[in-house]
C-alpha positions in Angstrom: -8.9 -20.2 -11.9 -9.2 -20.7 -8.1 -12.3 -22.0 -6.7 -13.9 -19.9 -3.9 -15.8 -21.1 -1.0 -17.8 -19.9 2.2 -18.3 -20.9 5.5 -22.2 -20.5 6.8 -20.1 -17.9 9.2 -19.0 -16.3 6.6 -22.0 -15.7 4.1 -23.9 -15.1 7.5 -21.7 -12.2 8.2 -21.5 -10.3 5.2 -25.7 -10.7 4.5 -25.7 -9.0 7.8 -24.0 -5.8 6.6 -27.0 -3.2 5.7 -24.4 -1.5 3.4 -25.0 -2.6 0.0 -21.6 -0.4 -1.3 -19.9 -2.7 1.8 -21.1 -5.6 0.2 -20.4 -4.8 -3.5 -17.1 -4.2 -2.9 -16.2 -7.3 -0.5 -18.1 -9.3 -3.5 -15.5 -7.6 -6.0 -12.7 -8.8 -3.6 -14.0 -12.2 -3.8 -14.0 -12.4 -7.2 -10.5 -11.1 -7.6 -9.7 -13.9 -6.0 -11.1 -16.1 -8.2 -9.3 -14.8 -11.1 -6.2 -15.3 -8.7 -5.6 -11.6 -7.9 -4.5 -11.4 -4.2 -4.0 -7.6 -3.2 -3.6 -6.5 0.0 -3.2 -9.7 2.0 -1.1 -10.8 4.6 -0.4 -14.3 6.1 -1.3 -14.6 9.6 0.2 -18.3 10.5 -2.6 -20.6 8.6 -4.5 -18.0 7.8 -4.7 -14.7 5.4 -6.0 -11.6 5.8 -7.4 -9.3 3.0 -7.8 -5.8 3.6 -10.9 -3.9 1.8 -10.3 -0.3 1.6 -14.0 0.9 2.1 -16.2 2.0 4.9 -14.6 1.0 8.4 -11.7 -1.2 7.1 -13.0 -4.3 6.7 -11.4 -7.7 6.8 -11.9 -11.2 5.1 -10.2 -13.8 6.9 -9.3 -17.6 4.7 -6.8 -20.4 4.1 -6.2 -21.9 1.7 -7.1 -25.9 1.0 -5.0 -27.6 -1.5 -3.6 -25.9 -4.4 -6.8 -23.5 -5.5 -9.3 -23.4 -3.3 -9.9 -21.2 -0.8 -12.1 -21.3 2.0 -13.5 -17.9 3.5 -13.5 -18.5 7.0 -15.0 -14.8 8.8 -15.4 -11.4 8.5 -15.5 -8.1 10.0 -13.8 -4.7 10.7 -10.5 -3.1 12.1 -12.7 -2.7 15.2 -13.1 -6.5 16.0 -9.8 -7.4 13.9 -8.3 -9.4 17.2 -11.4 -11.6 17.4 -11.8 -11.8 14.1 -8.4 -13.5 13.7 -9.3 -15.2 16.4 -12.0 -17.3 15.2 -10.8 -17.1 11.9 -7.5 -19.4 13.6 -10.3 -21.7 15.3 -12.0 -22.3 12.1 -8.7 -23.1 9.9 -7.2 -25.7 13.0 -10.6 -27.4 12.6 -9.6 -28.4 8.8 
């Protein structure tokens, strides 16, 4: 079992989403995680991208700190993918 945590960023950003569909599914995501079910994600140097396939493509951006936990660093949408990844870096070199 993997433990699963959230940046203030990160919970910030997905309570901000009006669309509670948006939010079910990234919350189904997360718990996939948990059970150690990674689909859909890609390594971006430190950092790993999971792809939700709902609504306007959105992202979840986390590393990983020791052996099972993960951290969830941002969030957001194909749209703002580049600065998404960017912060996403920021907040994994900061570790």
């Amino acid at each position: 079992m993997n433990t699963i945590e959230q940046t203030e960023g990160f919970e910030a950003w997905l309570d901000s989403l009006t669309d509670s569909k948006a939010q079910k599914a990234i919350a189904r995501e997360i718990v996939k995680f948990e059970g150690g079910l990674f689909a859909d994600v890609k390594a971006i140097g430190k950092i790993f991208e999971a792809r939700i396939h709902y609504g306007p493509g959105y992202r979840i951006y986390f590393t990983r700190v020791g052996n099972t936990v993960y951290l969830l660093l941002a969030g957001g949408t194909k749209r703002t993918q580049k600065k998404d990844i960017e912060r996403a870096t920021v907040l994994a070199a900061g570790l």
